[in-house]
KEMARVEX-684405 format. One line per field, with one value per residue (C-alpha): residue number from 1; x, y, z. Coordinates in Angstrom, 1 decimal. Layout:
num = c(NUM, ...);
xx = c(X, ...);
yy = c(Y, ...);
zz = c(Z, ...);
END
This chain:
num = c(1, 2, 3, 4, 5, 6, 7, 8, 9, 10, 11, 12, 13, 14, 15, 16, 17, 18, 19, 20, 21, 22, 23, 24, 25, 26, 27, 28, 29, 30, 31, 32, 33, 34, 35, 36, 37, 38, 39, 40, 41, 42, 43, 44, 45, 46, 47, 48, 49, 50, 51, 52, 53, 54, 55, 56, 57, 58, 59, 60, 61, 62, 63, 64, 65, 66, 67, 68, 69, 70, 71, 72, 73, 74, 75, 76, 77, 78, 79, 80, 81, 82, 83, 84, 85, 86, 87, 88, 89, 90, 91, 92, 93, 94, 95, 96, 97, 98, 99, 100, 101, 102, 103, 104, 105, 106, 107, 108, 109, 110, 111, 112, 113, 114, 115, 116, 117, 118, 119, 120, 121, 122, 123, 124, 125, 126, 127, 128, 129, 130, 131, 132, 133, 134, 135, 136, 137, 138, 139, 140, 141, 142, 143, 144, 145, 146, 147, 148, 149, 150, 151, 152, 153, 154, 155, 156, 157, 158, 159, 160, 161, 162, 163, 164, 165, 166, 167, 168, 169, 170, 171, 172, 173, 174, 175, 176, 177, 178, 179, 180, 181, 182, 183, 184, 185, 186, 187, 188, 189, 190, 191, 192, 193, 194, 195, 196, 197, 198, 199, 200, 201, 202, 203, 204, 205, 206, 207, 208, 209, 210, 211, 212, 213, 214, 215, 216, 217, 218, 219, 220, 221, 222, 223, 224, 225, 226, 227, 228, 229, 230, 231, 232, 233, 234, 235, 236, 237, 238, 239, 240, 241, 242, 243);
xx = c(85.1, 86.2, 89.8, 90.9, 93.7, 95.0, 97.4, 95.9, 99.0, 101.8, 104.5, 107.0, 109.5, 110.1, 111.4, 112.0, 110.2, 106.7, 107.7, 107.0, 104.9, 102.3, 104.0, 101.8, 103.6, 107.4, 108.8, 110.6, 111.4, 110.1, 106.5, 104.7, 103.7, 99.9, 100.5, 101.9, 99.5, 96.3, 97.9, 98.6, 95.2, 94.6, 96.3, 93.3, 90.2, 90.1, 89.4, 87.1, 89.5, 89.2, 91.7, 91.6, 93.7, 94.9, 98.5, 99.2, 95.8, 95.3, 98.9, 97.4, 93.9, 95.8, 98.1, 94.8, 93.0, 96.0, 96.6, 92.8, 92.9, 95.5, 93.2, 90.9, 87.8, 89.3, 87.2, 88.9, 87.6, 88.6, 90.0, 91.3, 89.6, 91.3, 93.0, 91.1, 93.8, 93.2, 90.2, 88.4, 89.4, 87.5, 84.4, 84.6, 85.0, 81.5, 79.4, 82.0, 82.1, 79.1, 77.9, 80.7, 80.5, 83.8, 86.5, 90.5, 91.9, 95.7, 98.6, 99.7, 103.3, 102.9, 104.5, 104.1, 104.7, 101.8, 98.6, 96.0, 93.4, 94.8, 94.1, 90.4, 89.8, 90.5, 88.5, 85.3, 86.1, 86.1, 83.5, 85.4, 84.2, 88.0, 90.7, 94.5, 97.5, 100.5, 104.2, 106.0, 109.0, 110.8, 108.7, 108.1, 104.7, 102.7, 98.9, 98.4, 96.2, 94.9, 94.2, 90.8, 89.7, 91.6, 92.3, 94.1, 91.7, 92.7, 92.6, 95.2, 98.0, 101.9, 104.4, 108.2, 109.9, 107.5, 105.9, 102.8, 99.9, 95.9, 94.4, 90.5, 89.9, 90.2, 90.8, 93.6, 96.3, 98.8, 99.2, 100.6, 102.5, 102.4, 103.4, 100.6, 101.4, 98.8, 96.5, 93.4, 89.8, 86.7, 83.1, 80.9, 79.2, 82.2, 81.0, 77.9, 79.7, 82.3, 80.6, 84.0, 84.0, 86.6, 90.3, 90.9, 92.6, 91.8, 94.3, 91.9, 88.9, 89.5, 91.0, 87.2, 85.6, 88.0, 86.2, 82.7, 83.7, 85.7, 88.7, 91.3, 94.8, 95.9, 99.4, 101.7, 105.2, 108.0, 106.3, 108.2, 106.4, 108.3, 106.7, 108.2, 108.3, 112.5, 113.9, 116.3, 113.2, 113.0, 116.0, 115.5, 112.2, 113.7, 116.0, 113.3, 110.5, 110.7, 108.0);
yy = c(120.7, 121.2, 120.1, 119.1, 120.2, 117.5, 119.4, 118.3, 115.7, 116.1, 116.4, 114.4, 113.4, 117.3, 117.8, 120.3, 122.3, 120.6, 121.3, 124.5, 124.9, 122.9, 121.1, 122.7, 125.9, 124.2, 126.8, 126.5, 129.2, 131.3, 130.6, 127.9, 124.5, 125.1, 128.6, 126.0, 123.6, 126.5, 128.5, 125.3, 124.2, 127.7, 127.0, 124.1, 126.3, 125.1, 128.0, 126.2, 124.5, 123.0, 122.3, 120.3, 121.4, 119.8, 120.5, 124.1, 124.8, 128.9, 128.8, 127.4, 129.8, 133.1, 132.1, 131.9, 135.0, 136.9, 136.1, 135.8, 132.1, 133.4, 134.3, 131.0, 130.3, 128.3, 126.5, 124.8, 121.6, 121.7, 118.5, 120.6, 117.9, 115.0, 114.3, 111.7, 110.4, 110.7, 109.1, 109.8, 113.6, 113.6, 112.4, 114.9, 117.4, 116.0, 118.4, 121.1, 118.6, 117.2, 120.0, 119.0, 116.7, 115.8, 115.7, 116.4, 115.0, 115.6, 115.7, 119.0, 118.0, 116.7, 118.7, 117.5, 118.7, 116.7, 117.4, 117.5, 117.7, 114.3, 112.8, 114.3, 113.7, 109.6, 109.7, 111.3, 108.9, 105.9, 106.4, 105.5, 105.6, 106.9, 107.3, 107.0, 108.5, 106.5, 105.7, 103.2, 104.4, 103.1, 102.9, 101.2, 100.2, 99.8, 99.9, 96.6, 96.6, 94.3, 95.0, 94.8, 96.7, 99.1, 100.5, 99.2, 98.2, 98.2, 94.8, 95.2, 96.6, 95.7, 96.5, 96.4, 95.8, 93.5, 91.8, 92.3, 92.2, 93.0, 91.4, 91.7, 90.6, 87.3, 86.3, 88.3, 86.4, 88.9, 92.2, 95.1, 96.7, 100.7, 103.6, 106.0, 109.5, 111.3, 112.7, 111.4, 112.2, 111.1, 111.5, 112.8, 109.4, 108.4, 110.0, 108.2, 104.9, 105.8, 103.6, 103.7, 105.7, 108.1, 107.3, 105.6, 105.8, 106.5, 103.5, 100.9, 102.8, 101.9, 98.6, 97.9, 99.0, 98.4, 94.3, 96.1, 99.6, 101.1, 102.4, 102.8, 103.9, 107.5, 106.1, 110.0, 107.7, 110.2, 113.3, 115.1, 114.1, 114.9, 113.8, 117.0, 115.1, 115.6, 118.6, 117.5, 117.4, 121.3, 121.6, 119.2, 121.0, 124.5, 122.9, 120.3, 122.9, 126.3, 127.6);
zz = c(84.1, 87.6, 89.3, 92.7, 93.8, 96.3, 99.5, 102.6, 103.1, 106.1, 103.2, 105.3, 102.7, 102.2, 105.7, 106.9, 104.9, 105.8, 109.5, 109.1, 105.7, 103.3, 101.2, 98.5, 98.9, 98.3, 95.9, 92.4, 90.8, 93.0, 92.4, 95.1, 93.8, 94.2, 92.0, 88.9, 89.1, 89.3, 86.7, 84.5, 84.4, 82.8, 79.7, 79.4, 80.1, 84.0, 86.3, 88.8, 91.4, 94.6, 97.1, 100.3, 102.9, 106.8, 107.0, 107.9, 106.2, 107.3, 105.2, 101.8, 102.5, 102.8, 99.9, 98.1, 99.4, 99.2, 95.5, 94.5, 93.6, 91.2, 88.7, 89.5, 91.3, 94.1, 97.1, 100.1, 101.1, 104.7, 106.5, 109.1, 112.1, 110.1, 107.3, 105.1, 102.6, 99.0, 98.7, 102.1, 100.6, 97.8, 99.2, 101.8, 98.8, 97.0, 97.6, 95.8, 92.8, 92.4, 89.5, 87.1, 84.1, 84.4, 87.0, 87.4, 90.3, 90.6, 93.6, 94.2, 94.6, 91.0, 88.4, 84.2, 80.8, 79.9, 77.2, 79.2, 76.2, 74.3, 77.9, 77.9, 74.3, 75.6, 78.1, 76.4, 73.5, 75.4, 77.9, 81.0, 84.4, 85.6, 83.2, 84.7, 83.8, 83.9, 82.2, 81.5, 83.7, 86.9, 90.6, 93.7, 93.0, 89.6, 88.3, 86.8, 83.5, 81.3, 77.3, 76.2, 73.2, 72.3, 75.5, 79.1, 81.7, 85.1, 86.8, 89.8, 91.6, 92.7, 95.0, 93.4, 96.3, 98.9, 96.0, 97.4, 94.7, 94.7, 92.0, 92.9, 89.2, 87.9, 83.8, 83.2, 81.9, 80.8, 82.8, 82.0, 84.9, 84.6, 87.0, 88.0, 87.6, 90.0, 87.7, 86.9, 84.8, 86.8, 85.5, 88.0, 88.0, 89.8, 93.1, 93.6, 93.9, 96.3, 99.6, 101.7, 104.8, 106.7, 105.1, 102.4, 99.5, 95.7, 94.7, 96.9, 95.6, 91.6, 93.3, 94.5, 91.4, 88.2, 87.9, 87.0, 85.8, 83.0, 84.4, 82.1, 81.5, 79.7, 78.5, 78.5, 78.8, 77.0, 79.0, 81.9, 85.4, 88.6, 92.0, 93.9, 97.1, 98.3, 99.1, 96.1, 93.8, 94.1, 92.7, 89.9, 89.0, 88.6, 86.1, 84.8, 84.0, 82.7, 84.9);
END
């Protein structure tokens, strides 16, 4: 299994910090954001990384030569001309990817307690094109999935606040509203149906396939998750996590 690393974003919310720096490399605890989440996917046998980079990218590469991928084999995917969004990222990335059976694809300003082996196990068991992690816990905008045997099935999407909804499936009566977390398990399959172009993101990408494919949620509600986006989030993760 290989793991993308996603840090090519401007960071904005973590101002003023990201006016000078990746957001990637947002200290807590003395030890950078991108170090955690590399070092992390250690403890679950994952030593092949990616990373795409845009924002202050000779930043995150010297982090990375300097520390030796801290102890990983990490590749830069470089959006250095222009940043492609989530999705437009990891098709840019492909041909770093495309040897894998199986694919993590996580935020790097994302920071979890989380099994990622129960979440594996799922997604080998079921078969899924894409499996999502979510909770049930308090956001602006929600996954919308649908139950169908045994497992959630993603059928749309919501905006708390606007209202705004995509629901590019039709038949399901009952929806189950959940908040994505910002990991994710993609086979390699995955990356031969990607069709979008330039910037896009990985949200309208399952959007456009979830009525013919499997993509299903990973249910880790009662797990820490901190999106480390606020300067205040720093704080809260040196507290939150023992890191």
């Amino acid at each position: 299994m290989k793991a993308m690393i996603l840090a090519a974003g401007l960071g904005t919310r973590l101002k003023p910090f990201t006016d000078h720096h990746p957001k990637a490399l947002a200290m807590v605890n003395g030890k950078s954001l991108l170090e955690i989440n590399i070092v992390n996917l250690q403890r679950f046998g994952i030593r092949d990384v990616i990373v795409n980079v845009h924002h202050f990218a000779d930043q995150i590469e010297q982090v990375l030569t300097d520390n030796n991928g801290f102890g990983s084999r990490v590749q830069v995917s470089d959006e250095r001309a222009e940043v492609l969004e989530t999705g437009g990222g990891l098709k840019k990335a492909i041909p770093l990817l495309r040897d894998a059976e199986d694919i993590l694809v996580m935020n790097a300003d994302i920071l979890s307690d989380f099994d990622l082996n129960r979440m594996i196990l799922q997604h080998k068991r079921s078969g899924a094109l894409a499996t999502l992690a979510v909770q049930q816990r308090s956001s602006s905008r929600y996954f919308l999935f649908k139950e169908e045997e045994k497992h959630l099935r993603l059928c749309g999407w919501r905006h708390a606040t606007t209202l705004e909804e995509k629901l590019p499936c039709s038949g399901a009566a009952k929806m189950i509203p959940l908040a994505f977390s910002g990991i994710q398990l993609l086979q390699s399959t995955f990356l031969h149906k990607i069709v979008q172009e330039g910037k896009f993101s990985l949200v309208d990408l399952y959007l456009s396939l979830c009525c013919n494919e499997s993509i299903l949620a990973w249910d880790h509600t009662g797990d820490s998750l901190l999106d480390v986006g606020k300067p205040e989030s720093l704080v809260q993760a040196a507290k939150m996590f023992n890191l």
